[in-house]
C-alpha positions in Angstrom: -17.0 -24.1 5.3 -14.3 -21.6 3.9 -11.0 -22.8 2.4 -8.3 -20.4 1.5 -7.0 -20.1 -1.9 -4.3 -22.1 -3.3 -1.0 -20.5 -3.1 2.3 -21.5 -4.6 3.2 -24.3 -2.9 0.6 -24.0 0.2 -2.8 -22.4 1.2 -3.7 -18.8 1.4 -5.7 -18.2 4.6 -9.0 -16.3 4.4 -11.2 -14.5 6.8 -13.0 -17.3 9.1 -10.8 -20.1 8.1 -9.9 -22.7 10.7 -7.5 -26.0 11.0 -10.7 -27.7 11.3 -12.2 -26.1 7.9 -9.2 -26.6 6.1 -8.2 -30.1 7.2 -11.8 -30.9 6.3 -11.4 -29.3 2.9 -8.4 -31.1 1.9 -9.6 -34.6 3.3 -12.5 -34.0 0.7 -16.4 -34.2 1.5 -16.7 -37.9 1.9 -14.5 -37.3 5.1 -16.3 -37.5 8.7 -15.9 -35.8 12.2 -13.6 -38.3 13.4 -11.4 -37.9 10.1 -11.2 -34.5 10.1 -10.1 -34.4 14.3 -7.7 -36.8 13.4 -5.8 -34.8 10.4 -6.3 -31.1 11.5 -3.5 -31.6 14.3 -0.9 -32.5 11.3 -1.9 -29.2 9.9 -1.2 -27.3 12.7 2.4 -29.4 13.2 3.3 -28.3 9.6 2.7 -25.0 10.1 3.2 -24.2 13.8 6.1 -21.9 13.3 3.4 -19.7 11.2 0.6 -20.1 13.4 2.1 -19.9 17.0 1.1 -21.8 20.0 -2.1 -21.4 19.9 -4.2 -23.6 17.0 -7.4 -21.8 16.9 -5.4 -18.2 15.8 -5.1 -18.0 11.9 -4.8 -14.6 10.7 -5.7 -13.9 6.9 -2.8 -13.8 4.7 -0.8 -16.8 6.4 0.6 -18.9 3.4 0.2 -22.9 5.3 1.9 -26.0 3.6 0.2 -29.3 3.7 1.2 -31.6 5.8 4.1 -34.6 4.5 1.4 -37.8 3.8 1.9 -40.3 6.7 
């Protein structure tokens, strides 16, 4: 699992990086399958004026903010 670089204020995305990857990466590695599916469609709502509409298309470079905590 990759996870892009911390950026001022947000996440730098890197080659092969995915909602998925990061979610998983900022839920920490006691986190499961089921956590991780639930919190990587809260990344993509953050950020979905940077991404587009479709989830599964980060390009390197993108500078994401974490989603607000529920």
């Amino acid at each position: 699992m990759t996870f892009g670089h911390p950026a001022e204020a947000g996440i730098v995305v890197k080659p092969g990086d995915t909602l998925w990857s990061i979610a998983a990466a900022s839920l920490g590695p006691l986190a499961t399958d089921v956590d991780i599916a639930l919190h990587w469609p809260s990344w993509y709502s953050a950020n979905r004026r940077i991404i587009g509409d479709d989830p599964s298309t980060l390009r390197a470079g993108q500078v994401l903010q974490p989603p607000t905590p529920s």
